[in-house]
C-alpha positions as CSV (number, residue, x, y, z in Angstrom):
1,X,139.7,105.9,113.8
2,X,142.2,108.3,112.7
3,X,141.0,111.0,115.5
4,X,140.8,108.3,118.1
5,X,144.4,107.5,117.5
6,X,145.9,111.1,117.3
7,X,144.5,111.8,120.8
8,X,146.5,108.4,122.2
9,X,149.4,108.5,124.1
10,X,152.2,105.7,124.7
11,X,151.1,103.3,127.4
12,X,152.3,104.2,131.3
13,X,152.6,102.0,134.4
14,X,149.3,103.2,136.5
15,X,147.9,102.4,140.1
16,X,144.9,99.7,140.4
17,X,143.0,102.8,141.5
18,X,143.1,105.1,138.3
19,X,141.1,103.1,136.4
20,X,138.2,104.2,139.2
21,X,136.5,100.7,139.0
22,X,132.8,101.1,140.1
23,X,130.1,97.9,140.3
24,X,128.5,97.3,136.6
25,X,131.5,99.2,135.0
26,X,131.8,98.1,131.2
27,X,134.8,96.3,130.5
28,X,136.3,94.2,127.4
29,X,137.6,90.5,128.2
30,X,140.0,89.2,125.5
31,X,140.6,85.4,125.7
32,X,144.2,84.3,123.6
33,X,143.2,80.7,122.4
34,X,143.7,81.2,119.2
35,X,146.5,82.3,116.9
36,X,143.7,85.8,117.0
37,X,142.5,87.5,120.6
38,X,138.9,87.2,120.8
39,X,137.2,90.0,122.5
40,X,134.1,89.9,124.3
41,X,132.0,92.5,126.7
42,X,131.1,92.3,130.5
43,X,131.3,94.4,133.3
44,X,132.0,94.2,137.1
45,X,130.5,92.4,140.2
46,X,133.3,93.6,142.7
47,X,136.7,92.3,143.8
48,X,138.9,91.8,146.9
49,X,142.0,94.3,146.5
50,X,145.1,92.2,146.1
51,X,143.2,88.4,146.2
52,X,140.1,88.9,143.2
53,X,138.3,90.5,140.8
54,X,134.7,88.9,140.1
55,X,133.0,89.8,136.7
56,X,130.0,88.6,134.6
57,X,130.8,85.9,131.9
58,X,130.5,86.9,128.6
59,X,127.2,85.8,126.5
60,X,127.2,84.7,123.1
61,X,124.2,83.8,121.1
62,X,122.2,83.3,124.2
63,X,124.7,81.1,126.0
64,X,127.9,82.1,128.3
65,X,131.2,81.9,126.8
66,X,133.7,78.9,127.7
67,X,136.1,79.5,130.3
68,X,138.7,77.2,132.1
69,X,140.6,77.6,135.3
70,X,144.2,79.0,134.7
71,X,142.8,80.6,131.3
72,X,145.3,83.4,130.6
73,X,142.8,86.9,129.9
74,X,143.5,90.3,129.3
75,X,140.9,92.7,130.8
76,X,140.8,96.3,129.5
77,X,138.9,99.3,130.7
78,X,138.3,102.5,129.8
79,X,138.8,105.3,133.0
80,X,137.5,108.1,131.1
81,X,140.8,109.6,130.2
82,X,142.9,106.7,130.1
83,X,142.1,103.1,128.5
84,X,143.7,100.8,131.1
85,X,144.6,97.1,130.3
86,X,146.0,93.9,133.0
87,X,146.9,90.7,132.2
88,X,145.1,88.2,134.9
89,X,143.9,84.1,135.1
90,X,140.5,82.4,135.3
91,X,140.7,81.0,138.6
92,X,137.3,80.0,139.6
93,X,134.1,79.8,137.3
94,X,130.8,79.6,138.6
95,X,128.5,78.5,136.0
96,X,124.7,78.4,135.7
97,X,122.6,80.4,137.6
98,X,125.1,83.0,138.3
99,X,127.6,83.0,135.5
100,X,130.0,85.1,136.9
101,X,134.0,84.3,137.0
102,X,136.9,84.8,139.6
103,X,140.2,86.5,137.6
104,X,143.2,87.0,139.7
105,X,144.0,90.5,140.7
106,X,146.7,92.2,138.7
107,X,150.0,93.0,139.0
108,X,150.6,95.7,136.7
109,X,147.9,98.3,134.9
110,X,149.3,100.0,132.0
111,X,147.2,103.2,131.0
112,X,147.0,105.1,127.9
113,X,146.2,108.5,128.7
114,X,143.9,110.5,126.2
115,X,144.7,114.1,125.7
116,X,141.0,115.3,126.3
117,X,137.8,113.5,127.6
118,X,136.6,111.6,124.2
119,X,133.3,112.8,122.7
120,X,130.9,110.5,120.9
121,X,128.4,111.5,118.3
122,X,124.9,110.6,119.2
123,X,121.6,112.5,118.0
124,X,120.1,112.3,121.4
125,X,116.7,114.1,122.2
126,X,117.0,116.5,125.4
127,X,115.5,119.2,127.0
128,X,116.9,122.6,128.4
129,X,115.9,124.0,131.7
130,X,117.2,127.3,133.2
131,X,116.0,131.0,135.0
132,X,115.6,132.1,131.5
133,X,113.1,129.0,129.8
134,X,110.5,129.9,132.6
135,X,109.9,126.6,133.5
136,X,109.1,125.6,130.3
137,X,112.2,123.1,128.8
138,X,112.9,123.8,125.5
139,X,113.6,121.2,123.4
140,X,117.3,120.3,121.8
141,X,118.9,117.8,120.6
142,X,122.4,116.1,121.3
143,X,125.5,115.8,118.9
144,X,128.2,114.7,120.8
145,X,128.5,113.2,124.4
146,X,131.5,113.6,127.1
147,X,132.1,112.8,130.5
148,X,133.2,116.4,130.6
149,X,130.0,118.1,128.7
150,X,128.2,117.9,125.5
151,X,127.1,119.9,122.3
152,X,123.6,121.0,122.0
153,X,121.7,122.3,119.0
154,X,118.0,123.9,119.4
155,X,115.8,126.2,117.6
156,X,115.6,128.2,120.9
157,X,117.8,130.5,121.4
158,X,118.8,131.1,125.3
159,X,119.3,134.3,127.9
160,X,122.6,136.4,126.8
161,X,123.2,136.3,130.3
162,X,122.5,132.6,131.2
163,X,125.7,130.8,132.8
164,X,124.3,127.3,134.1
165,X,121.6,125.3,132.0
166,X,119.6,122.2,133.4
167,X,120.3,119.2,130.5
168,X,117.7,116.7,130.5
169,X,118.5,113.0,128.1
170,X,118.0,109.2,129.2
171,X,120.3,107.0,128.4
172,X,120.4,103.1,128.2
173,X,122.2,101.5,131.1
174,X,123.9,97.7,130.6
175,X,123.4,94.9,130.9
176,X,119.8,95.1,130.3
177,X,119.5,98.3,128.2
178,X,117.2,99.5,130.8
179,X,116.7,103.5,130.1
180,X,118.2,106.0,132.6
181,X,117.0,109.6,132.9
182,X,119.8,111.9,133.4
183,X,119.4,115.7,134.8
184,X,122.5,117.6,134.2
185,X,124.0,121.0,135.5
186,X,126.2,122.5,132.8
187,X,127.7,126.0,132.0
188,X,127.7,127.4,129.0
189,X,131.3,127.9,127.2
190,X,130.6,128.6,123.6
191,X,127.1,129.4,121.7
192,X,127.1,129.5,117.4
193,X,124.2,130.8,115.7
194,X,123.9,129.6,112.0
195,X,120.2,128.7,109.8
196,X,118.4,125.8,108.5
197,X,117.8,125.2,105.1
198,X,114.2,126.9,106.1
199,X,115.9,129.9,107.3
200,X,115.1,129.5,110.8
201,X,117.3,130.1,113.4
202,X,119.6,126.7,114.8
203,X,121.7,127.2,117.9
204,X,124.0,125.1,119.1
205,X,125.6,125.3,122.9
206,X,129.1,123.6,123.8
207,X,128.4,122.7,127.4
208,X,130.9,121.7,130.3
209,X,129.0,119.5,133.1
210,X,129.4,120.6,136.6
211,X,129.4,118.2,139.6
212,X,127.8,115.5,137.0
213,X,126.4,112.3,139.5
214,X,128.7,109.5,140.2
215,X,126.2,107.2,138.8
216,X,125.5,109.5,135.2
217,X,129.5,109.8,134.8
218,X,129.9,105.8,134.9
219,X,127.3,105.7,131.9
220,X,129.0,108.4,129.8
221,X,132.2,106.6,131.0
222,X,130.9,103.1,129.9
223,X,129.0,104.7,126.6
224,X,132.5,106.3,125.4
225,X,134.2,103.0,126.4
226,X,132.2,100.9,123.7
227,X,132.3,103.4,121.2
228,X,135.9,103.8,121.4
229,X,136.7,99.7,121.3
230,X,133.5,98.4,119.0
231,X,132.8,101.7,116.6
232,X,135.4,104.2,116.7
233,X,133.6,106.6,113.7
234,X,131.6,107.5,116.6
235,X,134.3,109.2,118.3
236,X,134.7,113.0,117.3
């Protein structure tokens, strides 16, 4: 928690647009009923700029929240490098079998920029790819997860000279968990050699992504989003 907080900085004013808001993009819904915010999870369905903003009710155990019309909500979303939060109004709810609601369309976004892209600490099985594997991937694993890049560790140690890697992982994509493979293009920027406690060799690559798919980013965007609001030991 304490690392999340040291890379915050104070809240700023920020256009609609900055928070990049894609179809299916993870978001937190906070209802103020009670003396307490409640928070729940959803995620987008679209919006009208300047009339609406459509998102999936929230479920909890099995059934959809309760929400009423003029219902005062606070939405927050997490850009990447900013977590960006509006203040907005139920104004329609459409209930069973869509379960989506209508929220008015903010007038104001504050942002809270992050200094750097926020890693998360998985343990994510992968596979390298590159001029120098052969076409063989080597097997690695994952230690931490950025929009930007991610940190690598294998018992296969790759080409001096190799600059770009192919990264191979799946993730699981909301709202159904359904598992998305991901095929990365990364450059290399550091490499540290150390041994196991069997003596063999572990190396472990720091990796920048380049050009990473529009789709791919909104996972890793959506992944760092829950980790940073529902389990911030995750964050490195």
């Amino acid at each position: 928690m304490q690392a999340v907080q040291a890379n915050e900085l104070k809240p700023q004013e920020v256009d609609f647009e900055m928070m990049n808001l894609q179809v299916g993009t993870r978001l937190q819904l906070i209802t103020h009923r009670r003396v307490k915010p409640v928070q729940y999870f959803s995620s987008l369905i679209g919006y009208v700029k300047d009339e609406y903003i459509i998102l999936k009710i929230p479920m909890e155990s099995g059934a959809p929240i309760a929400l009423a019309e003029g219902e005062r909500l606070t939405i927050r979303v997490f850009s990447g490098i900013k977590v960006c939060s509006f203040a907005c109004t139920v104004e329609r709810v459409f209930g069973r079998p869509l379960f989506y609601v209508h929220v008015s369309f903010p007038t104001s976004v504050q942002g809270t920029s992050l200094r750097t892209a926020m890693r998360v600490k998985v343990d994510l099985p992968a596979a390298l790819s590159g001029s120098g594997t052969h076409g063989q991937p080597l097997a690695c694993t994952i230690l931490n997860l950025s929009v930007s890049g991610a940190l690598v560790v294998s018992p296969n140690r790759l080409p001096a000279d190799e600059e770009q890697i192919g990264l191979q992982f799946s993730l699981k994509a909301p709202p159904d968990d359904q598992e998305v493979r991901i095929a990365a293009r990364a450059a290399i920027r550091n490499v540290n050699v150390t041994r196991a406690p069997d003596d063999s060799e572990l190396c472990t690559y720091g990796m920048q992504f380049i050009d990473l798919d529009p789709v791919h980013y909104t996972l890793l965007q959506n992944m760092t989003y829950e980790a940073l609001l529902a389990d911030r030991q995750k964050i490195v």
